[in-house]
VMD Tcl script that draws the C-alpha trace (Angstrom):
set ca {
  {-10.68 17.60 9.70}
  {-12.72 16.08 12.80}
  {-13.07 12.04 11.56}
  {-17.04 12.11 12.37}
  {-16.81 14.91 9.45}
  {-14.87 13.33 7.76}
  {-16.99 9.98 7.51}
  {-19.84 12.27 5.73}
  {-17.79 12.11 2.50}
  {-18.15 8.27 1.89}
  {-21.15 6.44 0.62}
  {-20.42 3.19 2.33}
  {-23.60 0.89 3.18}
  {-23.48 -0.29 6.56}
  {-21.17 -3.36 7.26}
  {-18.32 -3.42 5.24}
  {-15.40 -4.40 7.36}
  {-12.73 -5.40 4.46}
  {-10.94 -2.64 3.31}
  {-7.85 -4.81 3.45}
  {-9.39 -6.31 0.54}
  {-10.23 -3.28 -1.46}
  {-11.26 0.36 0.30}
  {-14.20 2.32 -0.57}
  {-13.82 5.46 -2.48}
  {-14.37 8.80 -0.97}
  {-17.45 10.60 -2.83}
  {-14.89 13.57 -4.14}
  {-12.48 10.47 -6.29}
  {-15.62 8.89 -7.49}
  {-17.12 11.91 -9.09}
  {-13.60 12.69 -10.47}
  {-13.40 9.15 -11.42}
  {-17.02 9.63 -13.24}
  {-16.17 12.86 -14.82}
  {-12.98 11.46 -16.74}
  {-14.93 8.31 -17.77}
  {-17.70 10.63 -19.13}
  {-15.13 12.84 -21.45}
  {-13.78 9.62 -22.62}
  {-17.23 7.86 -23.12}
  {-17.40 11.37 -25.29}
  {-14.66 11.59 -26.81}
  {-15.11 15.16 -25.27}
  {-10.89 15.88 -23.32}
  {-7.42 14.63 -24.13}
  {-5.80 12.23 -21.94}
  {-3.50 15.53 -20.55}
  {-5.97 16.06 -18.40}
  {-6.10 12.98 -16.46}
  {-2.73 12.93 -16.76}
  {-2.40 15.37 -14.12}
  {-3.58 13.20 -11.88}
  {-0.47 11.24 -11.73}
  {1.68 14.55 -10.55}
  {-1.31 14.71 -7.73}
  {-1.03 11.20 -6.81}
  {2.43 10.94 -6.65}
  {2.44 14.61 -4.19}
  {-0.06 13.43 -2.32}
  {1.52 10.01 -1.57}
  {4.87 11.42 -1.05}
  {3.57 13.34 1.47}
  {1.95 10.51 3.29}
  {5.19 8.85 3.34}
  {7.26 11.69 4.31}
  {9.10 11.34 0.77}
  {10.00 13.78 -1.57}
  {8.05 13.35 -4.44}
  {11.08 12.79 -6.67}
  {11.22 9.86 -5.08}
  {8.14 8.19 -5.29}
  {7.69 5.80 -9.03}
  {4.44 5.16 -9.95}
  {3.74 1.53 -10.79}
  {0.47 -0.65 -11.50}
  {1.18 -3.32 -9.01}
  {3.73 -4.24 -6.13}
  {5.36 -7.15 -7.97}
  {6.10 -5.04 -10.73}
  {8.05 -2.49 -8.14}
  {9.56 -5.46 -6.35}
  {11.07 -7.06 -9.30}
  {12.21 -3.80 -10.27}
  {13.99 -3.19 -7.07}
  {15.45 -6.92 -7.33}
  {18.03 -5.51 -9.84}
  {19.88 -4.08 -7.32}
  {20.72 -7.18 -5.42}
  {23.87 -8.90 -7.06}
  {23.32 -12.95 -8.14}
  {23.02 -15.17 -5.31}
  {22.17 -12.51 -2.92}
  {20.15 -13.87 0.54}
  {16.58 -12.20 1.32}
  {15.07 -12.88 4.37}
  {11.39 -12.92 3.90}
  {8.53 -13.77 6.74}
  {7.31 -17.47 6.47}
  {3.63 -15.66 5.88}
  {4.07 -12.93 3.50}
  {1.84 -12.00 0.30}
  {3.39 -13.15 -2.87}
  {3.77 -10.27 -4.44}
  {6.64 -9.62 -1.65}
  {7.71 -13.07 -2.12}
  {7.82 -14.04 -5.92}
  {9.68 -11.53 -6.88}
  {12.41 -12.66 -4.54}
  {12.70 -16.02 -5.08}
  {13.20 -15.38 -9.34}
  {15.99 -13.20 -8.38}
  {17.85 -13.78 -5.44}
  {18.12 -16.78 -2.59}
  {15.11 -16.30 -0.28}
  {15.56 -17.41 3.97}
  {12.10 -17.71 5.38}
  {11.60 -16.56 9.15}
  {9.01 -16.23 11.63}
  {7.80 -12.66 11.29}
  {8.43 -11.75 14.99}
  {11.98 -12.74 14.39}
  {13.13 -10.45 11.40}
  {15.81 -8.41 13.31}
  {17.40 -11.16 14.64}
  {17.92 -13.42 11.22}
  {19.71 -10.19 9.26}
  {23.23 -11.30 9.16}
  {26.78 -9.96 7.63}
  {25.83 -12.41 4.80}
  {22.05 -10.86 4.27}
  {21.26 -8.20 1.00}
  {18.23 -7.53 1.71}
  {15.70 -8.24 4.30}
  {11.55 -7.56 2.44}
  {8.72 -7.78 4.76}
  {4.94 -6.24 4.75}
  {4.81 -3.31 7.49}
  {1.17 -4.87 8.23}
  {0.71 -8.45 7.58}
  {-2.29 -8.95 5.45}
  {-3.48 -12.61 6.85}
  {-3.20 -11.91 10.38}
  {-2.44 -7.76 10.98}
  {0.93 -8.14 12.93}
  {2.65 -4.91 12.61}
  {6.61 -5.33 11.97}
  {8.61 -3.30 14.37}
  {10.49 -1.43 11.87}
  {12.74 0.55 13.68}
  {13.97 -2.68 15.41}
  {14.73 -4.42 11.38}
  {16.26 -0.86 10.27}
  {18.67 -0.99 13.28}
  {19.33 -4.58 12.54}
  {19.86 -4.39 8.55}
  {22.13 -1.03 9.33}
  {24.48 -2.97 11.76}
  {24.90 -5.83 8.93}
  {24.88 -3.41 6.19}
  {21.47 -5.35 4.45}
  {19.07 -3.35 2.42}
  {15.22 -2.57 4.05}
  {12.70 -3.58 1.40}
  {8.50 -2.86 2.96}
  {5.53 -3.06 1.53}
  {3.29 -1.06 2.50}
  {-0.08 -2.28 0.73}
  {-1.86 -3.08 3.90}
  {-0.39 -0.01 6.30}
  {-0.17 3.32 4.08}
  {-3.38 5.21 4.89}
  {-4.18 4.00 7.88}
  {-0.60 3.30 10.21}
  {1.16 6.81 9.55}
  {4.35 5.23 7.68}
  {7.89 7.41 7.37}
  {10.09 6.11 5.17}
  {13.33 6.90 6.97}
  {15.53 4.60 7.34}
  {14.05 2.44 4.28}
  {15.63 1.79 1.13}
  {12.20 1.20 -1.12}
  {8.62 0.89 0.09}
  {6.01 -0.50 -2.50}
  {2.21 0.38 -1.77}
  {-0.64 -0.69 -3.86}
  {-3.73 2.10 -3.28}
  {-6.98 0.24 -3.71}
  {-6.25 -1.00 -0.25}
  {-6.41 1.74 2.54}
  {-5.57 4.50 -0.27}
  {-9.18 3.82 -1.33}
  {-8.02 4.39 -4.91}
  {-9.20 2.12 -8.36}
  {-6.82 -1.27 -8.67}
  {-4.11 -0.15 -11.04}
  {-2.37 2.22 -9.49}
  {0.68 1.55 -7.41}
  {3.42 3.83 -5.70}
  {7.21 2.61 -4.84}
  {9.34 5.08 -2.86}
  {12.57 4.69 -3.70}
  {15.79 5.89 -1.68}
  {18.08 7.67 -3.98}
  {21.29 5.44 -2.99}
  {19.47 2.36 -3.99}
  {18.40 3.76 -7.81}
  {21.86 3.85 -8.54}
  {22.36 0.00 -8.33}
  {19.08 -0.49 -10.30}
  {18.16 -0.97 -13.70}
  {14.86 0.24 -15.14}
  {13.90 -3.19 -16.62}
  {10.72 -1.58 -17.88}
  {11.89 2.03 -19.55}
  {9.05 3.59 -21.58}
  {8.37 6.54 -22.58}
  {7.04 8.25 -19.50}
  {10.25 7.47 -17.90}
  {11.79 10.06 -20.01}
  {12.82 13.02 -18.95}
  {10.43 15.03 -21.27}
  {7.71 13.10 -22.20}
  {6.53 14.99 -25.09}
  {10.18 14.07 -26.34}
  {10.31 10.52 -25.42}
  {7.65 8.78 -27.58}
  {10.11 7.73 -30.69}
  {13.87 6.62 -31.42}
  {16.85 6.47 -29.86}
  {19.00 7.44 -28.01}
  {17.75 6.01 -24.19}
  {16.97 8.73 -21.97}
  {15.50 8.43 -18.93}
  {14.53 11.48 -15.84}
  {17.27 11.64 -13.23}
  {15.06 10.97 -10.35}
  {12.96 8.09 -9.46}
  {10.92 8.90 -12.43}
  {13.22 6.89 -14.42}
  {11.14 3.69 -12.98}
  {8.02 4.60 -13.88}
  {5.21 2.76 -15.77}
  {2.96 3.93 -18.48}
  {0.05 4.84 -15.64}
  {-3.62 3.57 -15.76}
  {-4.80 6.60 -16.21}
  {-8.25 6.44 -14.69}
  {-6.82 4.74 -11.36}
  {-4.65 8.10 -10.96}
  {-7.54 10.58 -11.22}
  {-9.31 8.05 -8.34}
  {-6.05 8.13 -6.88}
  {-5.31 11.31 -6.39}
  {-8.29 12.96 -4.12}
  {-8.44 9.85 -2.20}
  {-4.97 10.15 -0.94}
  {-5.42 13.98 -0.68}
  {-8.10 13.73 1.79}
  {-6.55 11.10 3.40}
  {-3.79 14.14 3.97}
  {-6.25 16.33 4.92}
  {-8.16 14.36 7.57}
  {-4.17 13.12 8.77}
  {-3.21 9.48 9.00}
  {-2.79 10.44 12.83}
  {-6.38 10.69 13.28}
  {-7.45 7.57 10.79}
  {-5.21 5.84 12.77}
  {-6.98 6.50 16.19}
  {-10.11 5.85 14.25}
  {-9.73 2.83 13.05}
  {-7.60 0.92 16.03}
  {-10.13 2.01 18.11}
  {-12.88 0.31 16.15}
  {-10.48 -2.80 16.09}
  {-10.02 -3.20 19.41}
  {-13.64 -2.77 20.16}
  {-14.16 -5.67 17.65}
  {-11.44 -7.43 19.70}
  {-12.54 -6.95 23.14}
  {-16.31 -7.79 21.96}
  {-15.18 -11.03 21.51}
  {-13.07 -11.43 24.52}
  {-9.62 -10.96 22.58}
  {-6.67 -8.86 23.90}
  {-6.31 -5.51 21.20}
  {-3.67 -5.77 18.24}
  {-2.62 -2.16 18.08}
  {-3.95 -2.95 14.57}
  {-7.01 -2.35 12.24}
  {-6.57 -5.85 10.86}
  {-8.36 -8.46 13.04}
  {-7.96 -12.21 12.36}
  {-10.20 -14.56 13.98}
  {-11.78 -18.11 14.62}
  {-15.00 -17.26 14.44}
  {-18.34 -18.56 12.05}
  {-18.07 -16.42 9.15}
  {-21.36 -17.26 7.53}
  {-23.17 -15.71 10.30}
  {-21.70 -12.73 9.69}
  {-22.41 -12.72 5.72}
  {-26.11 -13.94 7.28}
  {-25.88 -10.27 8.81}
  {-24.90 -8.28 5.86}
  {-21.70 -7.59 7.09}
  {-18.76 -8.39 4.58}
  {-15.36 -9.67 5.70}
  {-12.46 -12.15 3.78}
  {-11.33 -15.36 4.97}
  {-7.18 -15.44 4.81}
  {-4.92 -18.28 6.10}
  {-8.78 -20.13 7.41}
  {-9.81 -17.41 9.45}
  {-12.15 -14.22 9.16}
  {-10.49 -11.22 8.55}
  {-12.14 -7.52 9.64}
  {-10.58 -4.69 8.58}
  {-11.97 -1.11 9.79}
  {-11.34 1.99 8.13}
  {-12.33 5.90 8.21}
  {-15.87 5.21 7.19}
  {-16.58 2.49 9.67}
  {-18.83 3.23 12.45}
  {-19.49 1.95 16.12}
  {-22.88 -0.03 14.51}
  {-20.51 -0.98 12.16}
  {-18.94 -3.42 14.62}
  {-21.69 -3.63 17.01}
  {-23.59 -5.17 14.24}
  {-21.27 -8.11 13.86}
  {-20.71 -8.69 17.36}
  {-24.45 -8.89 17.68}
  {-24.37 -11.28 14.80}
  {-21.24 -13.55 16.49}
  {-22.91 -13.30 20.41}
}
mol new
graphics top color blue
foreach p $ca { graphics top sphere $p radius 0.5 }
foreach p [lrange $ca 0 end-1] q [lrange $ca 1 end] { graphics top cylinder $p $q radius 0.2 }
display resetview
């Protein structure tokens, strides 16, 4: 799908450059989104329904990751996935985390295992013979800095140290493969565009085998319909197992977000939006990122004075561009930082 299409299918009013905050819907998950709350607000459809839209989400996202969809748990938030994935580290284990990383990558860590802080830049080269595991965001939400993951995979390989990512502020925009990684933890109401709530966690199949599913329910089971009373424990074989009783209405917003997001092709979002980054960049005299996170010194009131909305992280502003932004888009905040 050409991206100038493609942009049609959003109702985004001009100026919003923060999708690394929380991304817009596309028109087709809102209606979806709409429709389910409307048969609940009537008491008029089951919840089997909208439980499809798990099976979708969980396709779709595989997909996007290059996973097989047995693969892929579905989750509410990346902590919850993190600390999940922290039962396969044995007790005392060493995790070597960027000095600036989101909690949610961090926390987790530091309950169960020994966390080493590093300079982001200088990830491969702290993975040692005595390092577990080394966790890191793909795309640093503060600043944007990409991680060069093939560089860390080759370096935890060598010293024989598991590759943790999250994904949050990547998947969706930066086309992501997950070879090479042992678990990858993406929330979706980032660049997924999807309702806060629902959260996917690719999971190598090696790695489930040293971790315990701290939070078994009944949709972990391998036949739900079968799994809602007594003993014994049974669980699915496949990374199902991990799975949390889902949000229901973030799954049926879920689900045709990431679909389209399929259908356009990450390749082409990803052209999209860099571009639109580094034309932000170069406006104001900056050398380009490679990313479409931009973090800058600049006076952010004069660009809420404009209309356009960005975040402050770490004390500077923070644009983020995405399929729906446009060319007046950032030409309007440029205009309103000249």
């Amino acid at each position: 799908m050409d991206i100038s299409a493609a942009a049609e299918l959003w109702d985004a009013h001009p100026g919003w450059l923060n999708t690394a905050t929380y991304g817009i819907p596309p028109r087709r998950a809102y209606e979806e989104l709409e429709a389910a709350m409307t048969e609940w607000r009537h008491g008029s459809n089951d919840w089997a329904s909208w439980d499809v839209s798990v099976g979708r989400s969980r396709a779709a996202f595989a997909r996007l990751v290059g996973a097989a969809p047995g693969d892929v748990m579905i989750s509410s938030t990346v902590s919850q996935i993190m600390s999940v994935v922290a039962t396969a580290l044995p007790p005392g284990a060493e995790v070597v985390v960027p000095d600036i990383e989101f909690t949610s990558n961090l926390f987790p860590w530091a309950v169960a295992a020994r966390v080493r802080t590093v300079p982001a830049d200088r990830l491969a080269d702290a993975i040692t013979p005595g390092t577990a595991a080394v966790a890191f965001s793909l795309v640093q939400s503060a600043t944007g800095y990409v991680a060069p993951l093939a560089d860390i995979v080759a370096a935890a390989r060598a010293n024989d140290a598991l590759v943790i990512v999250d994904g949050s502020q990547a998947c969706g925009w930066l086309p992501v493969d997950v070879s090479g990684v042992d678990a990858l933890a993406c929330a979706a109401y980032k660049w997924l565009m999807a309702p806060r709530g629902a959260a996917f966690g690719y999971l190598a199949p090696h790695l489930r085998e040293r971790m315990r599913p701290l939070a078994a329910n009944w949709y972990s089971g391998p036949d739900r319909s079968g799994s809602s009373y007594g003993p014994p424990l049974r669980l699915a074989d496949d990374a199902r197992a991990f799975d949390l009783s889902p949000a229901w209405f973030s799954y049926v917003g879920a689900a045709p977000a990431i679909e389209l997001l399929n259908e356009i092709g990450v390749e082409r979002v990803h052209r999209h939006d860099v571009a639109l980054a580094d034309r932000f960049s170069a406006g104001l005299g900056l050398e380009p990122s490679g990313s479409a996170i931009v973090s800058v010194d600049v006076p952010g009131e004069r660009l809420a004075a404009a209309g356009i909305r960005t975040a402050v992280r770490a004390g500077r502003v923070r644009a983020s561009f995405h399929v729906y932004t446009t060319t007046e888009d950032v030409d309007r905040a440029l205009d309103a930082l000249s």
